[in-house]
Every structure is written in structure tokens, then in C-alpha cells.
KOLLO-776192 format. One record per residue (C-alpha): y, z, x; residue in three letters. Coordinates in steps of 0.05 Angstrom, whole numbers, padded with zeros to 5 digits, always signed. Example, Ala and Ser with C-alpha at 12.3 -4.5 7.8 and 13.67 -1.06 7.14 Angstrom:
<sites>
-00090+00156+00246ALA/-00021+00143+00273SER/
</sites>
This chain:
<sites>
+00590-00004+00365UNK/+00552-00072+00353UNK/+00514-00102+00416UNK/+00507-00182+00402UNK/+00444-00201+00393UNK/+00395-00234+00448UNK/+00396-00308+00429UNK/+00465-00307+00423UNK/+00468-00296+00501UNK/+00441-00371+00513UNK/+00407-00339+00579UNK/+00351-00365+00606UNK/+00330-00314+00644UNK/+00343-00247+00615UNK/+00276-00202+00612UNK/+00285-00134+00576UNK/+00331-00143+00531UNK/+00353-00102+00483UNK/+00388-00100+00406UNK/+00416-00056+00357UNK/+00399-00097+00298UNK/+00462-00108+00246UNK/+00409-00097+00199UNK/+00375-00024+00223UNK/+00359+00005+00283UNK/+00284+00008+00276UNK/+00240-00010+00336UNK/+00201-00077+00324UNK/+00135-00092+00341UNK/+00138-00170+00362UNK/+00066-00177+00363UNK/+00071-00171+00287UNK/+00141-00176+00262UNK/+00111-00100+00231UNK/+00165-00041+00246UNK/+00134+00021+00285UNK/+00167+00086+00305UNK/+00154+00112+00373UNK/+00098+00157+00363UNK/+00067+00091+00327UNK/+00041+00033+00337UNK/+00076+00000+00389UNK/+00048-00033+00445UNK/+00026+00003+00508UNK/+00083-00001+00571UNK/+00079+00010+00639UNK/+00107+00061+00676UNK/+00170+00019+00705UNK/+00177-00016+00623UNK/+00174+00057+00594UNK/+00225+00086+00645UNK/+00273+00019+00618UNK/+00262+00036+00549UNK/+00279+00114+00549UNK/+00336+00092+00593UNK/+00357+00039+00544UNK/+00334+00097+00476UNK/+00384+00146+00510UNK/+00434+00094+00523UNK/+00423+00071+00451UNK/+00425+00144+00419UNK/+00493+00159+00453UNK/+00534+00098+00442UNK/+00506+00069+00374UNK/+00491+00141+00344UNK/+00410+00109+00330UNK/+00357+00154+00332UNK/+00298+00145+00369UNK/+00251+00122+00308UNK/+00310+00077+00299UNK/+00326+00036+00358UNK/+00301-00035+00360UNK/+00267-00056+00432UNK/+00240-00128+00441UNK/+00230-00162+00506UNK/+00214-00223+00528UNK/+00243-00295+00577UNK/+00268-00349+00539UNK/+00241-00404+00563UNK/+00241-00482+00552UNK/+00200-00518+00514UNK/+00154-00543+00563UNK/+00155-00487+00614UNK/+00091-00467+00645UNK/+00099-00403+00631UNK/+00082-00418+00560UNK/+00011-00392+00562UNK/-00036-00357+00509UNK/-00024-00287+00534UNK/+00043-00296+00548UNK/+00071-00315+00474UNK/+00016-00265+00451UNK/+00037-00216+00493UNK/+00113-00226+00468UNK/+00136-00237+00540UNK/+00173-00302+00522UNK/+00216-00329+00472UNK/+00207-00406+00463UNK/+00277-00445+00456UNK/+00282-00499+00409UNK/+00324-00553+00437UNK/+00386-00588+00401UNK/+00376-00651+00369UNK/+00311-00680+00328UNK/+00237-00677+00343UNK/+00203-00685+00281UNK/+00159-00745+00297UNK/+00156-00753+00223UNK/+00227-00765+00197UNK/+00267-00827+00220UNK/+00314-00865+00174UNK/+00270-00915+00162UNK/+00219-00855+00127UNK/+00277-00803+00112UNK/+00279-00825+00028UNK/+00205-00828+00021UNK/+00162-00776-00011UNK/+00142-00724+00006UNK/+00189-00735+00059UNK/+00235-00708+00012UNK/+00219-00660-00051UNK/+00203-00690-00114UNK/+00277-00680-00145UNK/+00323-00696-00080UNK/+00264-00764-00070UNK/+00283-00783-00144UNK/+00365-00799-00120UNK/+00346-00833-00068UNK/+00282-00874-00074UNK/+00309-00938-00094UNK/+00358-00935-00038UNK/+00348-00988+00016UNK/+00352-00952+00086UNK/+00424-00991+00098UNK/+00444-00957+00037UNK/+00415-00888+00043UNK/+00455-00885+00110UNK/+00515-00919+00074UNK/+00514-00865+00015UNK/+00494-00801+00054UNK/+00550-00818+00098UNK/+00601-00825+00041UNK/+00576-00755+00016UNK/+00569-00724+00087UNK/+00652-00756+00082UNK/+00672-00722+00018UNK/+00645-00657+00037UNK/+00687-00651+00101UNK/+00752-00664+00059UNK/+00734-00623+00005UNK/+00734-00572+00064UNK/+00793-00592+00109UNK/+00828-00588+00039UNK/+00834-00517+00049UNK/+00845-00506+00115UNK/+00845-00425+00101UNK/+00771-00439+00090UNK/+00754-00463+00160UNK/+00792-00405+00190UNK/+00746-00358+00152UNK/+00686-00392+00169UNK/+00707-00379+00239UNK/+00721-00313+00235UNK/+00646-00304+00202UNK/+00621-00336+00260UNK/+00656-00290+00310UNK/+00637-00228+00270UNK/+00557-00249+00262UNK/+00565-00277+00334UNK/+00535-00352+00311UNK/+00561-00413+00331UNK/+00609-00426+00272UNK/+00577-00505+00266UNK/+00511-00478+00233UNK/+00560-00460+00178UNK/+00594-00525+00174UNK/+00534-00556+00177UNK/+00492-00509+00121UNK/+00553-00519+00077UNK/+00551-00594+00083UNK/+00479-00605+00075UNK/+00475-00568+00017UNK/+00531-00608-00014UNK/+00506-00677+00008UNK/+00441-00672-00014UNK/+00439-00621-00077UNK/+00508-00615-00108UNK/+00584-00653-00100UNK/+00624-00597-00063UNK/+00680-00566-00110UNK/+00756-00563-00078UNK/+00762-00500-00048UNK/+00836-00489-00057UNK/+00855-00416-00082UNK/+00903-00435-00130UNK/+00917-00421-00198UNK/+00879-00480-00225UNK/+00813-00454-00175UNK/+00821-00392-00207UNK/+00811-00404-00274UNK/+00752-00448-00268UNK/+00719-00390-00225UNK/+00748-00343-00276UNK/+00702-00391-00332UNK/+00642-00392-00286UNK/+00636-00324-00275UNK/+00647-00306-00347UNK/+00593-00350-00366UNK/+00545-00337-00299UNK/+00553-00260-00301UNK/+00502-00243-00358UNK/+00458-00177-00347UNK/+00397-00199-00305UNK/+00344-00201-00365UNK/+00294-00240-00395UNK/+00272-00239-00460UNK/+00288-00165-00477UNK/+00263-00147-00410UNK/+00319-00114-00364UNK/+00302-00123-00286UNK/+00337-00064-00269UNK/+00287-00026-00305UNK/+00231-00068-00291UNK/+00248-00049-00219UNK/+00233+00019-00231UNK/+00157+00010-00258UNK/+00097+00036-00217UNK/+00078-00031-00181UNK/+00144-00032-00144UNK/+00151+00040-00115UNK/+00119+00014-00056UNK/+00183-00022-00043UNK/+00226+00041-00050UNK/+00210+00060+00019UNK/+00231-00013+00039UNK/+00302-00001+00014UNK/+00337+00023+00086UNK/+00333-00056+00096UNK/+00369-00103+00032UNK/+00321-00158+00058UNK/+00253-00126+00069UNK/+00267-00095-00004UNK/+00275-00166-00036UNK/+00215-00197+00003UNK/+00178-00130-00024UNK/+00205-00136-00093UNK/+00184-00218-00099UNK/+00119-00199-00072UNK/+00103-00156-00129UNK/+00125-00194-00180UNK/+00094-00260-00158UNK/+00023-00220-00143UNK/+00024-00170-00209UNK/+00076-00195-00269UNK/+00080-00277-00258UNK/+00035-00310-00301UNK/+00016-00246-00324UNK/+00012-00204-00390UNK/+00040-00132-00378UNK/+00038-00087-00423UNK/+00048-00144-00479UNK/+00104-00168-00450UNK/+00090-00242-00420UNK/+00124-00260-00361UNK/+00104-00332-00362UNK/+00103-00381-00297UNK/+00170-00383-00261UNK/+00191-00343-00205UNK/+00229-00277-00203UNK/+00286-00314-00192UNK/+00287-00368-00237UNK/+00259-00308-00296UNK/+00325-00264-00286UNK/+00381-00305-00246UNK/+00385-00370-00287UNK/+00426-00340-00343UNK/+00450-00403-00361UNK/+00392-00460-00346UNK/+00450-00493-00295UNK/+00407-00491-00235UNK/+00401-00430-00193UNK/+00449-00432-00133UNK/+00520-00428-00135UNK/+00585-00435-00094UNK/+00608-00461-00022UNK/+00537-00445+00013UNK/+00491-00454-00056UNK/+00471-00377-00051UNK/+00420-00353-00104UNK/+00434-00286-00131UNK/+00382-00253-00081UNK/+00401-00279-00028UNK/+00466-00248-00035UNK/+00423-00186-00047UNK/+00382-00185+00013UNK/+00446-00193+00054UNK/+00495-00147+00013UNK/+00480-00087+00069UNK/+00488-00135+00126UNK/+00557-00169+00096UNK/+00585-00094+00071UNK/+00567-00061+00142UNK/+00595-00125+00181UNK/+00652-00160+00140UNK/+00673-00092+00107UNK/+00657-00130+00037UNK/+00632-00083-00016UNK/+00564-00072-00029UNK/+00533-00119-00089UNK/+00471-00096-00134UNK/+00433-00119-00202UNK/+00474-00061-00238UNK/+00542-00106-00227UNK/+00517-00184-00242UNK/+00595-00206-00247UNK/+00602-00175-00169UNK/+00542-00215-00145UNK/+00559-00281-00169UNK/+00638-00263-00152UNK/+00611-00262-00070UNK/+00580-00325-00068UNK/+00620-00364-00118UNK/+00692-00343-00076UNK/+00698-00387-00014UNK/+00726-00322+00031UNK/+00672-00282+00015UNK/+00613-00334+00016UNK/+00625-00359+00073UNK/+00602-00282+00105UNK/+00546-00282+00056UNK/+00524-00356+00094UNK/+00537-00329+00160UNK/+00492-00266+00145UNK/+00436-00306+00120UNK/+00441-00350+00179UNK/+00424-00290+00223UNK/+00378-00265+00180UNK/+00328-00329+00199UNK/+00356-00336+00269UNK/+00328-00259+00279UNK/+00266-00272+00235UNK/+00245-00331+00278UNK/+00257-00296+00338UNK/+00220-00226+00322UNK/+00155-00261+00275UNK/+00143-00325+00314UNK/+00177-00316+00381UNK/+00226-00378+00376UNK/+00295-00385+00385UNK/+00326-00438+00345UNK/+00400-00417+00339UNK/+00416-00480+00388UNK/+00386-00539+00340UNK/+00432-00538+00282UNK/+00391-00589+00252UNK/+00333-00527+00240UNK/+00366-00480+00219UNK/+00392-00511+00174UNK/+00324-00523+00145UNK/+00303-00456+00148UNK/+00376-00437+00105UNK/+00352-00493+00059UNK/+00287-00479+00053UNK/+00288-00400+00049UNK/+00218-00360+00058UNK/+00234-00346+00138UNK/+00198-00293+00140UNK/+00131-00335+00110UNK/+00148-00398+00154UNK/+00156-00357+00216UNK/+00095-00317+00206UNK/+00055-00390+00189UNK/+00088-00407+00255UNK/+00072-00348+00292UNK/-00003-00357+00269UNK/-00001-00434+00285UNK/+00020-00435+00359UNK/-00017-00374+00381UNK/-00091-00418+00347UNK/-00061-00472+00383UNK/-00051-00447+00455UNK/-00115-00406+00444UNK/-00143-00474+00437UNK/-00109-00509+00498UNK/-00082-00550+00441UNK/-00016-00588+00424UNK/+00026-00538+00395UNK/+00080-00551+00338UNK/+00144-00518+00348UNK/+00196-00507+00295UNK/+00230-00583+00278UNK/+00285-00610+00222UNK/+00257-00634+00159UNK/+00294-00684+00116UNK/+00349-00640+00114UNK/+00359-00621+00167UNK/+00353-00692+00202UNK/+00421-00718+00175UNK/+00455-00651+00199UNK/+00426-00658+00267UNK/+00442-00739+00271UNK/+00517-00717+00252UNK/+00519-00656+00303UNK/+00578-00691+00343UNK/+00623-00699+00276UNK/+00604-00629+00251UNK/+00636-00595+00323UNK/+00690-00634+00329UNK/+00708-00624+00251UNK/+00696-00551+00265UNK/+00734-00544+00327UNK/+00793-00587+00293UNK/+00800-00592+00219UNK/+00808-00661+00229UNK/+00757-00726+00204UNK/+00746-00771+00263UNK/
</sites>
């Protein structure tokens, strides 16, 4: 049994509440974003709060077949932006949950400043620099076009995209809209139609794409299993804390590094072993990298009944995200994955502004951006200072100023 998680409620006034996670069922420590069991570290209750929570642990244990050490309990009122009960002790204390509105707030970003650097990152700047701000509207919109027929082409793929959104409980436009940004702004969207002709040309991609994750004679599955990394092994009840575990290591003890005479030179763990082919390094309807898919694989398998994906079966990892039926779970998942990051680390809710998450799914790194966050507005009301609250970059801009399109397309199928 799955209980739907707290921001999908939309309730303003909801104290105590409660989640089994669809990723575990370990109890969370808001103050921290760490995990603690209950003979841990987890914050002191009163007598009525620790009453609610054996209440809700018994509840939990009977219905959802969780374990004590593995029930998640987080409390806290969402609240508006500018609600007074936004105070220093009160976001420190995790007793609210601050909603980020629909629509964009980035003081920043306007058209007149959207194709300016670094507005935009170096590469995306580069298309669009010598655009006029008449034409960058003109030519994002003709993209922002294309990508809603390439979609509406295959209406089997809006059905599934809807069905992802009712099994991850999301609103099923921050897929439409993570789809389309990705494809107006970083790559022309394929046509999605499962026919024989859409078969062979994933048939050639995946052939090509689905090479052994290695790098110059080094394999990563057994790189994986060196001495610096078995401090992720006891990370592995999670797919997503054992990826953030596993790029920690490697960027803080192999990158830039000589180990063992083997030189691992300057990129990333992800451009070192999932670039096979030097084609760029996401792929399919939602530009997924390979990890991504792997630090949702438990999510998508326990949720969408998908099977599970790992570095042992390359061709099955690029197969999920590159398919338009299964990718468009794999999306959904990631989308909660930041939705419950941002909630948990920095105590926002943002699933209502499609325009930021959408950033976050573009950007990746939620768990680094919410801590940064986290950190941020608890200095800032320390302070008595303005505080920043989550906003749309570049990216997320053009999704939010198309918001209206992107609902009715998804509620329709049809281009107004």
C-alpha cells in the first residue's frame, strides 16, 4: 500500500503529516536531510508529538509492512511565501514547509536578458546570442511548436505520460513541460511513433550506445568494487543515495587523479564511463543520462513494475530511457525524486511552479542545490534578511511563460 506523498495534498494547513516514501521507509531527520533510526538521532518530541508518531509507527507497521527503523516521519505547515509564520526557529525547527508559487520570480531573467550570458550556459548562450529578443521569442516559440507535434504525433505517448503522472501522483504537466524544455533548448525532439521505421533506428542507437561502461581498460563495474567506495555499499537500500555516494567518491579520490597508475584524467564519472560514443551524454524523450536512470531504477521497478536496470546490462539502461513508454516513468521518477529532495533538505515545496522544477530536472544536483538552499535561507532569516527562495532559471522561464499552452496541450492533445 502507497500513501501519496505530502505536497501532493496541495493543503495548506496539514501539520503532522506523514509518508511512506516510494523510495524506503527510513525516518528522516528534516533538520539535516541525514536519515536516523529511532534510537538515533532524531529530534526530541513532546509528549502529545510522540504519542502521534507511535500511533502513526503502528499504523505504518501494520498497513505498509515498514519497520520501525524504517518509517519516514516529517512534519511541518505549508505555508505561503510571505506568511508570518516564516521565522528563524520555525524553518529551523522544520515546522513549516515554504510553497513556491506558480509562475516566475527570478528578478533576473526577462526576455529582454533571457539570451545573455551567463544567463544562459556557455553552449545553450552560443545558439542564441546573436538572436534579437523579437527573434529569440520568434524561434523558441517555433521549437516550443515542433516539440508539441512531435508529441501529439503519438498520441499513445501522452496517455502514458498520464498514467506516470497518476502512478508518481505529480501533476502530469511537469512532464510535458521537462520533455519540452529539454527539446527546445538542447536537442530537436525525435517522432515518437512505435512503428517499424522507430524501431530500427532505436534498434541502431542502442547497438551503437550499449557498449560496456569502461574507459580506457578500466571496467566501472569493477572499479565499483575498490576500497574507496565500500562506504557506499551500505548506501545501496536507496538507488539514489548510492549514485550521489558513488559520484562523491570518484570526484573527491579518482578525478584528476593517478590511482594505482591508472589516470583518470578531468571529466566526470559520467562523462569517463557513459559517453561510449562522444554523442553527448543524454538520450531519449526526457534527455536521461545513464545514472539517472540508475538512481531511479528501484523507484521505476517498485512503482511502474519495470525491471530493474544496472551497469552489468548497459543495452537495458539505455533501452529505458531511449523507449518513449518506459522513459516517460523514468521522468516522472526523477521528478519526485527533486520534488521530495527539496522538500526534506531545504523545506520548500515547489511541485506547483512548473517553471522550477523544471530547472531543478535540468539542472540535476538536487540534493547539492537544496542543501545550498537549506543553508542560504536559514543565514538569511538568522539575519532578519531578504531571503531567496527557489526561482526558474533560463530554462525554466520559457516553461513557466508557456504554462497555459503546456495544460491545455496536456489535458487535450490538441495545439491551440
Amino acid at each position: 500500500m502507497s500513501f501519496r506523498p505530502f505536497w501532493f495534498f496541495n493543503s495548506s494547513k496539514k501539520p503532522h503529516n506523514f509518508e511512506v516514501s516510494s523510495r524506503s521507509c527510513v525516518f528522516t531527520d528534516l533538520a539535516d536531510g541525514s536519515k536516523a533510526d529511532r534510537a538515533g538521532g532524531s529530534p526530541p518530541l513532546t509528549k502529545s508529538a510522540s504519542i502521534r508518531t507511535m500511533v502513526l509507527v503502528a499504523v505504518l507497521v501494520t498497513i505498509a509492512g515498514c519497520s520501525q527503523s524504517d518509517t519516514i516521519f516529517s512534519e511541518g505547515v505549508a505555508v505561503a511565501p510571505d506568511s508570518p509564520e516564516i521565522t528563524f526557529e520555525n524553518y529551523r525547527d522544520r515546522k513549516i514547509i515554504i510553497e513556491v508559487p506558480p509562475g516566475n520570480r527570478n528578478p533576473k531573467i526577462s526576455w529582454e536578458t533571457l539570451n545573455t550570458f551567463p544567463t544562459m550556459p556557455r553552449k545553450t548562450y552560443q545558439k542564441f546570442a546573436n538572436y534579437s529578443t523579437a527573434e529569440l521569442k520568434v524561434e523558441l516559440d517555433s521549437r516550443f511548436t515542433a516539440a508539441l507535434k512531435a508529441i501529439a504525433s503519438d498520441p499513445q505517448t501522452l496517455v502514458e505520460i498520464r498514467k506516470a503522472a497518476q502512478l508518481y501522483g505529480i501533476d502530469p504537466a511537469l512532464i510535458v513541460g521537462n520533455v519540452i524544455g529539454e527539446h527546445v533548448y538542447n536537442t530537436k525532439l525525435v517522432m515518437l511513433g512505435q512503428d517499424a521505421a522507430m524501431r530500427a533506428v532505436m534498434d541502431s542507437w542502442v547497438s551503437q550506445w550499449a557498449l560496456i561502461f569502461e574507459k580506457n581498460g578500466i571496467l566501472l563495474r569493477q572499479l565499483l568494487t575498490e576500497a574507496p567506495f565500500g562506504v557506499c555499499e551500505s548506501k545501496k537500500r536507496l538507488a539514489s543515495d548510492y549514485w550521489d555516494c558513488v559520484n562523491g567518491v570518484y570526484e573527491n579520490q579518482y578525478r584528476r587523479k593517478v590511482v594505482d597508475g591508472r589516470d583518470f584524467g578531468d571529466d566526470s564519472l559520467k562523462f569517463t564511463f557513459f559517453d561510449p560514443i562522444q554523442s553527448g551524454l543524454t538520450y531519449g524523450l526526457g534527455q536521461l543520462d545513464p545514472v539517472r536512470a540508475l538512481m531511479v531504477t528501484d523507484r521505476v521497478n517498485r512503482i511502474s513494475g519495470f525491471p530493474l536496470v544496472s551497469i552489468d546490462n548497459p543495452r537495458g539502461v539505455y533501452e529505458a530511457i531511449l523507449n518513449p513508454r518506459t522513459a516517460v516513468h523514468y521522468i516522472a521518477a526523477n521528478i519526485v525524486l527533486s520534488l521530495e529532495v527539496y522538500r526534506n533538505i531545504a523545506g520548500f515545496d515547489i511541485s506547483r511552479n512548473i517553471g522550477v522544477v523544471a530547472t531543478l530536472y535540468n539542472l540535476g544536483r538536487e540534493k547539492h542545490f537544496a542543501t545550498l538552499r537549506y543553508r542560504d535561507t536559514l543565514k538569511s532569516l538568522k539575519a532578519n534578511q531578504q531571503r531567496e527562495d527557489p526561482v526558474e532559471s533560463y530554462y525554466g522561464f520559457f516553461i513557466n511563460e508557456k504554462e497555459q499552452q503546456i495544460r491545455e496541450f496536456t489535458a487535450s492533445g490538441r495545439i491551440q
